[in-house]
N, C-alpha and C positions, 0 to 999 in steps of 0.2 A: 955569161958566155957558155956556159955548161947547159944550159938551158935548150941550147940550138941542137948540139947532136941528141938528145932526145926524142927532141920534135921530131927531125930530121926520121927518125927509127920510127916513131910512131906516124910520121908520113907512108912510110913505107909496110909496115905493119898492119895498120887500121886496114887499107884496100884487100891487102892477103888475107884478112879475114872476113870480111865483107864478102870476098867471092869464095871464100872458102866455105860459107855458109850458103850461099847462093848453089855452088855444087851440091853439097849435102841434098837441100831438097829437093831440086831437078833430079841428083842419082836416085835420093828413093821414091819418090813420083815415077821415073822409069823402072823401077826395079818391080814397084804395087802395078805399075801397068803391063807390063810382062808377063805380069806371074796371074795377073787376068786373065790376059790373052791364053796364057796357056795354058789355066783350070778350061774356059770354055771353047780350046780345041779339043782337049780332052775328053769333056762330055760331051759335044760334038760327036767323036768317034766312035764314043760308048754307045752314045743312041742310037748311031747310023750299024751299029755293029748288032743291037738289040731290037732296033725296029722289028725286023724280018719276023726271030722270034715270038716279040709280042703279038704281031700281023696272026701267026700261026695258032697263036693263045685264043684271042679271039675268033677265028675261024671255029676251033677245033670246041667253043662255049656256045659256037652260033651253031653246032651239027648239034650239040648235047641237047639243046632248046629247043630244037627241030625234032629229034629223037624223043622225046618225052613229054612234047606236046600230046594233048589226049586225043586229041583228031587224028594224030597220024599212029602213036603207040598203040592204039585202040585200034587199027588197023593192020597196022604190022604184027602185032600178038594176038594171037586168034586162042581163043578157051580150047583147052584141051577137052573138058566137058562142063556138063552143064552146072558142076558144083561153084557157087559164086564165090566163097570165101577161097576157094583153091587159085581160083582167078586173078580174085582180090590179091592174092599172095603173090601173082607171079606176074603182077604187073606191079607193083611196089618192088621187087625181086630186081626185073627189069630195071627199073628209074635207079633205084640206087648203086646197081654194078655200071649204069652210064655215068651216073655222078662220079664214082668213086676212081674209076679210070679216068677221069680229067680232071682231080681234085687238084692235081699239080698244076695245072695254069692258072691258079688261085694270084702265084707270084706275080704274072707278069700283067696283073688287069687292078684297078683301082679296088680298093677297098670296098665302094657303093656299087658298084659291079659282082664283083664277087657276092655280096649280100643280097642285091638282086635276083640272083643265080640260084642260091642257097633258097629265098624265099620261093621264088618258081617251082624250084623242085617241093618244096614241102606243100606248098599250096595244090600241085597236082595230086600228089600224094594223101591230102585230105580230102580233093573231090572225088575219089575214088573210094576211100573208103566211107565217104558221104554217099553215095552211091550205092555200094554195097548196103547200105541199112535199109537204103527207101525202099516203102513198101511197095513202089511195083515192079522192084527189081526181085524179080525168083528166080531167074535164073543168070547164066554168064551174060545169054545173051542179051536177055532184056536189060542187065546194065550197063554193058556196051551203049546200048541202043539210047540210053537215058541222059548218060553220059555225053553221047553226037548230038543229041536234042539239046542239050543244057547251052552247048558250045557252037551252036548251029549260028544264034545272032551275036556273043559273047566273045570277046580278048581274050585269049587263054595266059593265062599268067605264065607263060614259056612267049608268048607273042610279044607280051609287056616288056619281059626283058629282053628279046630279040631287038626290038626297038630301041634300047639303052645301050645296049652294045653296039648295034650301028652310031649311035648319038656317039659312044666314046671315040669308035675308030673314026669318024668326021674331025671328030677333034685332034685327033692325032695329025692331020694335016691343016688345019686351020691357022 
């Protein structure tokens, strides 16, 4: 006879725990889906918050690349005279006071961007003073002039990466 209000407890018992564990994992199934949702409103707003600025990032890598192209540098800086190494100088001069005023948007662009960027600049930077060596450059102007020949049918590696940076910001909407 003692047997019965036992049962009786653990009739009533078993079900209370049954849903008692049934709550448990529904509450934390809503607690990890919550806390989802609200890591990626977060970032959500961080990027809608950071877009702009990276938009600006890229723009301001896409003037640097324009600026230091050898078609257009080589046009914009005109030789003060005919000495070529003085030229050489101040068009290297040039390319690194652009780089070095936008090294700060290094942050906000990929890593193989940034190194794209880096390579542009230094690869201009050796066809000029490739340039400066060749023999039928004797003066400023003739290597200018060697230089718009080299690049007349050629990609200038400020073009190459002009093209990667457009590739990046596509992706940013994609």
């Amino acid at each position: 006879m003692e047997i019965a209000p036992v049962l009786n407890y653990l009739a009533y018992i078993i079900p209370s725990i049954i849903v008692g564990i049934v709550a448990y994992y529904f509450f934390k199934g809503h607690t990890a889906n919550e806390e989802g949702r609200r890591r990626y409103m977060l970032q959500k707003e961080i990027q809608n918050k950071i877009l702009p600025t990276r938009l600006q990032a890229y723009e301001r890598l896409s003037l640097l690349m324009e600026r230091i192209d050898p078609n257009k540098l080589l046009i914009r800086v005109k030789p003060y005279s005919d000495d070529i190494d003085k030229y050489e100088a101040l068009l290297i001069k040039n390319i690194e006071q652009e780089f070095e005023h936008n090294v700060a948007q290094q942050i906000y662009v990929t890593h193989e961007c940034w190194n794209l960027i880096n390579a542009a600049k230094n690869a201009t930077i050796h066809v000029i003073r490739q340039a400066s060596m060749h023999e039928k450059s004797k003066t400023a102007d003739q290597m200018r002039e060697y230089i718009l020949q080299n690049f007349m049918e050629e990609i200038t590696p400020s073009q190459k990466a002009l093209a990667y940076i457009k590739k990046e910001v596509g992706e940013l909407f994609a």
